[in-house]
C-alpha positions in Angstrom: 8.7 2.4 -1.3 7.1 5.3 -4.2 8.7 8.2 -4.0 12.2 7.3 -2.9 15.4 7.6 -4.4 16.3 4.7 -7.2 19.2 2.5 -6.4 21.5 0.7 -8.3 21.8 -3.1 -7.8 25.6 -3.2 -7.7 26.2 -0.5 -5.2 24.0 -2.4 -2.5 25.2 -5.5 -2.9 29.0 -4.0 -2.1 27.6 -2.8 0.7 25.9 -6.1 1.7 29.6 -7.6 1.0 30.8 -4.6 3.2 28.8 -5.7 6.5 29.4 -9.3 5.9 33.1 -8.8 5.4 33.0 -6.6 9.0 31.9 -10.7 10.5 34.8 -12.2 9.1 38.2 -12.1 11.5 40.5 -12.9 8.6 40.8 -9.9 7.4 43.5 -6.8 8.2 43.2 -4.0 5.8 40.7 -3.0 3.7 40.5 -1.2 0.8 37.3 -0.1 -0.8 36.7 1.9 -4.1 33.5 0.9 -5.8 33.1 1.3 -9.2 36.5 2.6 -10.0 38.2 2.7 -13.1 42.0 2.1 -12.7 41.6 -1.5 -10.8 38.1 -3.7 -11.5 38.0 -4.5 -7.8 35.6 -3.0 -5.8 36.8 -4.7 -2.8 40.0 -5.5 -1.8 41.1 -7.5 1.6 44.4 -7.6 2.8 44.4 -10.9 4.6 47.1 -12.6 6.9 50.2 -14.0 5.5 50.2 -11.6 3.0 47.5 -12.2 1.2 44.9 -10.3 -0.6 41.3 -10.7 -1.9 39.9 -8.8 -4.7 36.2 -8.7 -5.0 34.5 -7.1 -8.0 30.7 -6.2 -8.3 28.5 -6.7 -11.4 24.6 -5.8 -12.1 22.3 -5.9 -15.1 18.7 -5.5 -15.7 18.9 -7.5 -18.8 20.9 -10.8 -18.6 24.1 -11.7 -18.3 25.7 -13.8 -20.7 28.4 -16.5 -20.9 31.0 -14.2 -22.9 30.4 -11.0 -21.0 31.1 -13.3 -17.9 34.2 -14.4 -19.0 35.1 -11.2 -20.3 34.5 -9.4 -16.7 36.4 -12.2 -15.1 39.6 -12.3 -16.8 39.4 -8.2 -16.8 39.4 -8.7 -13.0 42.2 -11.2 -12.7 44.4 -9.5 -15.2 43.6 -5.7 -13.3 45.0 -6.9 -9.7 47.4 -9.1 -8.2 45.3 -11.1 -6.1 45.0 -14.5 -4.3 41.6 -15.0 -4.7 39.0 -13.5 -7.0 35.4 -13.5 -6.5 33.3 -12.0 -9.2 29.5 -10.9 -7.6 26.6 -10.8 -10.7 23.7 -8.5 -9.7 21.0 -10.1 -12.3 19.5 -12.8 -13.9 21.8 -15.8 -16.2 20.7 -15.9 -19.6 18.6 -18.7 -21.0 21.7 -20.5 -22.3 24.1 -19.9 -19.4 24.5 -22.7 -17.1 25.8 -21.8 -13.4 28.3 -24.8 -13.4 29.9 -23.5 -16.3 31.1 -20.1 -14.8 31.2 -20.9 -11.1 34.8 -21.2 -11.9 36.5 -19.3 -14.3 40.5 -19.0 -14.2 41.1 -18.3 -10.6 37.9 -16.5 -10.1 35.2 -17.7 -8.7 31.5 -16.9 -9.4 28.6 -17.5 -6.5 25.3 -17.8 -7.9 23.7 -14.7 -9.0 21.9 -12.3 -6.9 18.0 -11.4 -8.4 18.3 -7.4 -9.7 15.3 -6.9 -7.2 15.6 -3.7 -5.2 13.2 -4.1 -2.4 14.1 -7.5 -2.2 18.5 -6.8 -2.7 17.8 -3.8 0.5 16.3 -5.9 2.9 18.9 -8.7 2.4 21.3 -5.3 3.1 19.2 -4.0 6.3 19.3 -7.9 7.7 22.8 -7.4 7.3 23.1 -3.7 9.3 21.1 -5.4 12.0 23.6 -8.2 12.4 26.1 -5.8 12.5 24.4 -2.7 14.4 23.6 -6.1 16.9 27.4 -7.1 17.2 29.1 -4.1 18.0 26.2 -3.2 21.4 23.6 -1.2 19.0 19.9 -1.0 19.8 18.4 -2.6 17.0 15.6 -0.4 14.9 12.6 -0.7 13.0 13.0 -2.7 9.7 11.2 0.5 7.8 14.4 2.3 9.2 16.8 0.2 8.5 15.5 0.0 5.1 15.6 3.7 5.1 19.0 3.6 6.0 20.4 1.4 3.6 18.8 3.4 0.7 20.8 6.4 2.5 24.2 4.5 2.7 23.9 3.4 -0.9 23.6 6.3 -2.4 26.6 8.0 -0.3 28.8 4.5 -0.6 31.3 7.1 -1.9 31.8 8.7 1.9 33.3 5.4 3.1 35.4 4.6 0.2 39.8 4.3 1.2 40.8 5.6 -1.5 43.7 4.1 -3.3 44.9 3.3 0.0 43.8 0.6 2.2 42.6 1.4 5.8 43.7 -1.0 8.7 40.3 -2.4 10.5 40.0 -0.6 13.5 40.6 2.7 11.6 37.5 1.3 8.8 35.2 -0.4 11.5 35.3 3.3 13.0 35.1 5.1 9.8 31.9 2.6 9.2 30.2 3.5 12.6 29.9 7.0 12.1 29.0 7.0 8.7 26.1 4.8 9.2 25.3 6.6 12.8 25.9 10.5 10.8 22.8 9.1 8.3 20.5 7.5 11.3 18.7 10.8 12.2 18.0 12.1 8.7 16.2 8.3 8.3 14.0 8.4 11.7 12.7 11.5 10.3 12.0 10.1 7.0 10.7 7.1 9.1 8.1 9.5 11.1 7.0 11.3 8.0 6.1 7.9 6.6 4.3 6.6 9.5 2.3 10.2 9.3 1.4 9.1 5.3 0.5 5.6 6.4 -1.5 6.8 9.3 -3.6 9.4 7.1 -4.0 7.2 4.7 -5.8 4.6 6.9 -8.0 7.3 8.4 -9.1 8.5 5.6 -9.8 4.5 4.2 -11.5 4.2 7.3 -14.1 7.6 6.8 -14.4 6.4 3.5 -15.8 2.9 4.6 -17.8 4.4 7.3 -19.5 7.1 4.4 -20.4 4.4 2.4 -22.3 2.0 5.2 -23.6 5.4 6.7 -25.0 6.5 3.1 -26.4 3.4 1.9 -27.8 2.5 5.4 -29.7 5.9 4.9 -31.0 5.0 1.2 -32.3 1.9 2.8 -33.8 3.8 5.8 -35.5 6.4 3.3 -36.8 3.3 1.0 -38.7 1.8 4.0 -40.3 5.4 4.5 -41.4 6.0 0.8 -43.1 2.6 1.3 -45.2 4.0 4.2 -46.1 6.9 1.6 -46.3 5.0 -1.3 -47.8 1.2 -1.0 -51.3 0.6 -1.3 -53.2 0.2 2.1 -54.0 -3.5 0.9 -50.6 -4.4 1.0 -49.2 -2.2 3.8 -51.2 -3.4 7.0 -49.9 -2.4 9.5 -45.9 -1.5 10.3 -43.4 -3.2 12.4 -42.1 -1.3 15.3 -42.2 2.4 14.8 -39.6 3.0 17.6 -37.1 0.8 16.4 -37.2 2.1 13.2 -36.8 6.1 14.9 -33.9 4.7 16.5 -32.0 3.4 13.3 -33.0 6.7 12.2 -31.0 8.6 14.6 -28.0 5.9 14.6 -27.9 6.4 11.0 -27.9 10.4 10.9 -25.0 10.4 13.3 -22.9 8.3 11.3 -23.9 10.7 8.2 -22.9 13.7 10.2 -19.4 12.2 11.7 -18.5 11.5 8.1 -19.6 13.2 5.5 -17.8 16.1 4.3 -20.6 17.2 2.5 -23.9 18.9 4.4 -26.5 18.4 1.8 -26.2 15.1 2.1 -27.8 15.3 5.9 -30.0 17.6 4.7 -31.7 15.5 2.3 -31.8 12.8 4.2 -34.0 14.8 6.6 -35.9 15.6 3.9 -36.8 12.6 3.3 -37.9 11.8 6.0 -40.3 14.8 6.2 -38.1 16.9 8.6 -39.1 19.7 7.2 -43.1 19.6 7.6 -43.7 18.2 3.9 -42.8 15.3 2.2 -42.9 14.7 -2.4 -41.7 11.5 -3.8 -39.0 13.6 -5.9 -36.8 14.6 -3.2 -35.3 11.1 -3.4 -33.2 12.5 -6.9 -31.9 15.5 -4.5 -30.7 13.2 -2.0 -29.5 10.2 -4.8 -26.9 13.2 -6.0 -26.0 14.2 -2.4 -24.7 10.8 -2.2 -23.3 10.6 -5.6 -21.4 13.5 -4.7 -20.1 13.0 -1.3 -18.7 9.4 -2.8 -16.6 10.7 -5.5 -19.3 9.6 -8.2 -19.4 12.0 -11.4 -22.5 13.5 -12.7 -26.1 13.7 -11.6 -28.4 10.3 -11.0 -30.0 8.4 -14.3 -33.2 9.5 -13.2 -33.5 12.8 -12.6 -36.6 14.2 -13.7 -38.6 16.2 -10.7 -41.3 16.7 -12.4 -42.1 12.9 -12.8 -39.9 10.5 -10.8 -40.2 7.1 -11.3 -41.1 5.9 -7.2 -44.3 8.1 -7.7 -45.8 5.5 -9.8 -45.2 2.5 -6.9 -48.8 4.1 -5.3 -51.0 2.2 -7.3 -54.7 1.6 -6.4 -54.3 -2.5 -4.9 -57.9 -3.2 -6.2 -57.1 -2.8 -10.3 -55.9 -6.0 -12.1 -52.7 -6.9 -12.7 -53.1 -5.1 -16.4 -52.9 -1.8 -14.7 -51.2 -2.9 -11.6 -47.8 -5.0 -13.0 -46.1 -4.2 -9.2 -48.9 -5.1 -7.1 -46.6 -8.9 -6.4 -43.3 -6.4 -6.3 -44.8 -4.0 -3.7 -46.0 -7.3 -1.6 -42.6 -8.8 -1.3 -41.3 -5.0 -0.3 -44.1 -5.0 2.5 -42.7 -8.6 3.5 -39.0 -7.1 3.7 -39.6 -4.1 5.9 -42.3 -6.3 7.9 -45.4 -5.1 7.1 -48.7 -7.6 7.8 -52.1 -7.4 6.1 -54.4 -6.0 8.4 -58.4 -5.8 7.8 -58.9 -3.5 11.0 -56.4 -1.1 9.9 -58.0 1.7 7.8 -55.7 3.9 7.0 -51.7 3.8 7.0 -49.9 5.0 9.9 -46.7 6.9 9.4 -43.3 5.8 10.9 -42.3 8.5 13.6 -39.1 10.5 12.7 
């Protein structure tokens, strides 16, 4: 819900009180003024018989204490003539307050609080439009517009208000339709735009994903082809399947070019692979910042010296001791992972095709 308009607790749980009072028959005349300042009611029903019921809203973001309830309750007993009082707290009880001791205070009465949590006081509100939008032959509409909705009739709660005067039913119940119908279009459109954010956000999560697998499938593809340059012939043998490995080649070069943003990063993968009729062991660093850039990453790689890159030294003679040789065992269990056997009739390495 970033980005839209702020609402305050009080004002949607009058309307919430608004749309449940529309499912109750009792009621003739209505008269609705939230927040005023001459009477404490924000809701007053003129019943049958002659009788009237005023119903005050009350919201906090701190906590409400035992004297401040009192306080609000007599204010709203002693500000209109009522026959019953109800007295709505938007908020929290403090540490100290128990509900049984203000469910009842003089001839108001006190319901348990409602939590001061917006998302969670407008969807109790847009549950509330639906049963009503339902009741009176309404399509029903998405909950995001509904929600949408509610934020909208909240914040222009003033449109619908009677005045000092109460409104008979049938005049309000009409007065209510077109207010909330007047504010449907302007919420399908917001509606759209956010399905339009939503939407372009996941598109882009999902080239993002597909950049990552595509780039580090291609670091892996260009490791197994410094190995062909780089391992001694001792511990290369022979490879595994030159064609599959083309192939994962070309699967991987397509996924690079669907979704990176970014050229060079194509281009040094081909480079790598000795697209361009040479091959040096210090194109690596080219293509490690390629893909440093295209995923967001700042500065250059850790190791980014041309003139002598660290995977020249892997292409060490197999026949010196392990005192000059420390990644003769490493270099073996690389053969092992991209499949290479020992081979005594091989005398020279064979290049994967590209």
């Amino acid at each position: 819900m970033s980005g839209r308009e702020s609402i305050r607790g009080y004002l949607v749980q009058t309307l919430i009180a608004l749309f449940e009072a529309m499912s109750d028959e009792e009621w003739m005349s209505i008269r609705l003024e939230p927040g005023g300042d001459e009477e404490k009611a924000d809701l007053i029903f003129y019943l049958s018989n002659d009788r009237k019921r005023a119903i005050q809203v009350k919201s906090t973001a701190k906590s409400f204490q035992k004297a401040e309830i009192e306080s609000y309750a007599r204010e709203l007993e002693n500000s209109v003539e009522a026959d019953e009082y109800r007295l709505v707290l938007v908020g929290n009880l403090g540490s100290k307050v128990a509900l049984a001791e203000i469910s009842k205070i003089g001839r108001v009465t006190v319901p348990e609080p409602v939590p001061q949590i917006p998302r969670t006081l407008v969807a109790a509100a847009a549950h509330h439009l639906e049963d009503w939008l339902i009741k009176y032959g309404y399509s029903a509409i998405p909950a995001l517009a509904r929600e949408l909705l509610i934020r909208t009739l909240t914040n222009s709660l003033e449109e619908v208000s009677t005045g000092s005067e109460p409104q008979k039913r049938d005049e309000f119940k009409t007065k209510l339709e077109k207010w909330v119908l007047s504010a449907y279009p302007g919420a399908m459109t917001s509606v759209a735009r956010e399905v339009a954010i939503q939407l372009q956000g996941s598109i882009g999560a999902n080239q993002q994903t597909l950049k990552q697998e595509a780039c580090l499938e291609a670091l892996d593809l260009v490791d197994e082809y410094f190995a062909y340059h780089l391992l001694p012939r001792s511990v290369i043998g022979c490879s595994n399947d030159g064609f599959k490995f083309a192939s994962r080649v070309r699967s991987c070069y397509s996924k690079l070019i669907i979704a990176c943003e970014n050229i060079q990063v194509v281009n040094e993968f081909r480079r790598c692979l000795g697209a361009n009729g040479k091959w040096q062991a210090d194109y690596i660093i080219d293509f490690w910042n390629a893909i440093r850039q295209e995923l967001g990453f700042a500065g250059d790689a850790e190791h980014s010296d041309h003139s002598n890159p660290w995977v020249a030294h892997i292409n060490l003679n197999s026949e010196s001791n392990n005192l000059y040789n420390p990644y003769k065992k490493d270099l073996e269990e690389l053969a092992r992972k991209y499949g290479y056997v020992q081979s005594d009739e091989i005398t020279k390495k064979q290049l994967p095709p590209t």
